[in-house]
C-alpha angles and dihedrals in degrees: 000000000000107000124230106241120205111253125199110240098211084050114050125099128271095241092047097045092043079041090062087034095062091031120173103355105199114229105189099171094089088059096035098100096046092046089046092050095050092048098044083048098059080041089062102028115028125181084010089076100034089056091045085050098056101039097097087058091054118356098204085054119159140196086247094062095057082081130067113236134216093255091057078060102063089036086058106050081047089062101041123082115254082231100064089039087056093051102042078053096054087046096047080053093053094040093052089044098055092046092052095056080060099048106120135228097273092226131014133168136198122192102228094197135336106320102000119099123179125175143155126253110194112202117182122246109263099229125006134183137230123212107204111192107224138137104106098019141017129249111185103166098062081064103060080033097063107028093040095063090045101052087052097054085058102249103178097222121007119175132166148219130216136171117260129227126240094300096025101269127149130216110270085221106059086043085064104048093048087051090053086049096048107242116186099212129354115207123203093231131116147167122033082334091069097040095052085036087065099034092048097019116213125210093292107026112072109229102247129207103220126021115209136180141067129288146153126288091271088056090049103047084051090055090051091050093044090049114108090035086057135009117261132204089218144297090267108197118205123324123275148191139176118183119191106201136167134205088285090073124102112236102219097049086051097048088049090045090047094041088046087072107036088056084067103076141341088245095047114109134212118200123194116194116178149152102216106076085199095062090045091053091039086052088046092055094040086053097043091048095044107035099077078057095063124102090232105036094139088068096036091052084052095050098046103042085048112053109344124101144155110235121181111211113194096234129025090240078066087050093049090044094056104041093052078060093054090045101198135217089216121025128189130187117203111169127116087270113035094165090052085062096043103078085058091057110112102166134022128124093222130352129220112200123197133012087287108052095082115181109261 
């Protein structure tokens, strides 16, 4: 496996630092009229399509197998380890508790001058869908970040879709976190069918009014075609992360929380950024020794070899102005004072703050 080599920072060239800075640059025309034709088909057709579709994962299909039944669900919790139910419910806790803290006044009003009052009244969806990425790997936390926050917001029905396995199984784990979370109805369907299932509805799929949650580029190119007839979060590209740390960080926790998100997608990226020359070599050999371990080295091989990179700044102001051009989707700070670097943060989707805030 090629091994990620530390880079300095002051050093690299113009065209491979602007190179990690643009990363994987998602170019979804190629896959647009594909993606159209399916979407307009299940439009038109229904549960005729999604039927024809799934019939290569179990021939004697029916209408009836595209949801997951209450009986999945206890199948599920049996096969799944107390341990991991425990924690999906901690952090259920954690995740309601945080949504509720951002839940606005439901109505409010202002008078703009004498005798004219204008103000805002904020009524929740009355159905919204979750797109759960599955198939080769489990992701049970964009279930309970997706349906909790919902449910909170008071959205009067969620379900949610996700892609079945050979056989049309679905991860236990992800049943159960979308139990915990209190999904209405899960549906074993993935990809641009479960997108245009949610936007048109079908017989068995409820039309929603919003569609949430990550996905690959032909998800997202599905969500970009569906928006206008339904609300979208936003069209998300690869996973990434970028992690400043200093001498203070632990190499081994760095190289897993780097590795966590590489294992996601070929096109996914994993940026170090650090002061001590000695924790960016000691990364690069932890990732070089345990990556051909993995369950999904192939991906992790692509990802890395593509955008990824260890780079070493001479100061940590280097480090934060680099990374506000980067501009990260997931941002950690691992350095002995996390807090004191906050406040010179610009631009970061989400920030993790200590050894201990990995990125979910």
């Amino acid at each position: 496996m090629p091994k990620l080599v530390p880079e300095y920072l002051g050093r690299i060239a113009e065209d491979r630092k602007n190179i990690i800075i643009r990363r994987s640059m998602e170019d979804i025309s190629a896959i647009y009229p594909d993606m159209r034709k399916i979407v307009m088909d299940v439009r038109e057709k229904g549960d005729e399509v999604l039927l024809a579709h799934y019939k290569k994962y179990k021939q004697d299909i029916r209408l009836d197998d595209l949801e997951v039944s209450h009986k999945e669900i206890d199948q599920a919790y049996n096969a799944t380890d107390a341990k991991i139910v425990d924690a999906l419910k901690v952090a259920a806790t954690n995740i309601e508790k945080f949504h509720k803290s951002q839940v606005e006044k439901e109505m409010w009003s202002i008078e703009v001058s004498e005798g004219i009052t204008a103000g805002r009244l904020i009524r929740p969806l009355d159905c919204a869908g979750a797109y759960v990425p599955g198939g080769l790997a489990s992701y049970p936390s964009s279930v309970l970040m997706t349906i909790i926050p919902a449910r909170v917001a008071g959205v009067r029905k969620v379900i949610a879709c996700t892609p079945p396995s050979k056989g049309m199984a679905v991860n236990p784990t992800t049943l159960v976190a979308a139990h915990i979370a209190g999904t209405d109805q899960i549906f074993k369907i993935g990809g641009p069918w479960a997108i245009a299932s949610m936007a048109y509805g079908t017989s068995i799929v409820p039309k929603v009014d919003k569609i949430v949650g990550p996905g690959n580029k032909y998800v997202t190119c599905a969500k970009m075609i569906v928006f206008g007839e339904v609300d979208i979060d936003s069209p998300a590209g690869p996973s990434e992360v970028l992690i400043i740390a200093d001498e203070t960080a632990h190499p081994r926790l760095i190289a897993f929380d780097l590795l966590s998100q590489v294992e996601h997608d070929q096109e996914a990226t994993a940026v170090l950024v650090t002061t001590s020359e000695t924790l960016a070599q000691e990364v690069s050999e932890i990732i070089a020794n345990e990556s051909p371990n993995l369950p999904r080295k192939d991906i992790i091989e692509t990802a890395l070899s593509r955008y990824s990179a260890i780079l070493i700044a001479n100061t940590l102001d280097e480090a934060i102005n680099f990374s506000n051009s980067y501009a990260p989707e997931h941002l950690q700070i691992v350095t002995s004072d996390p807090y004191a670097i906050l406040p010179h943060i610009k631009h970061a989707g989400s920030i993790f703050l200590g050894p201990y805030a990995p990125v979910p």
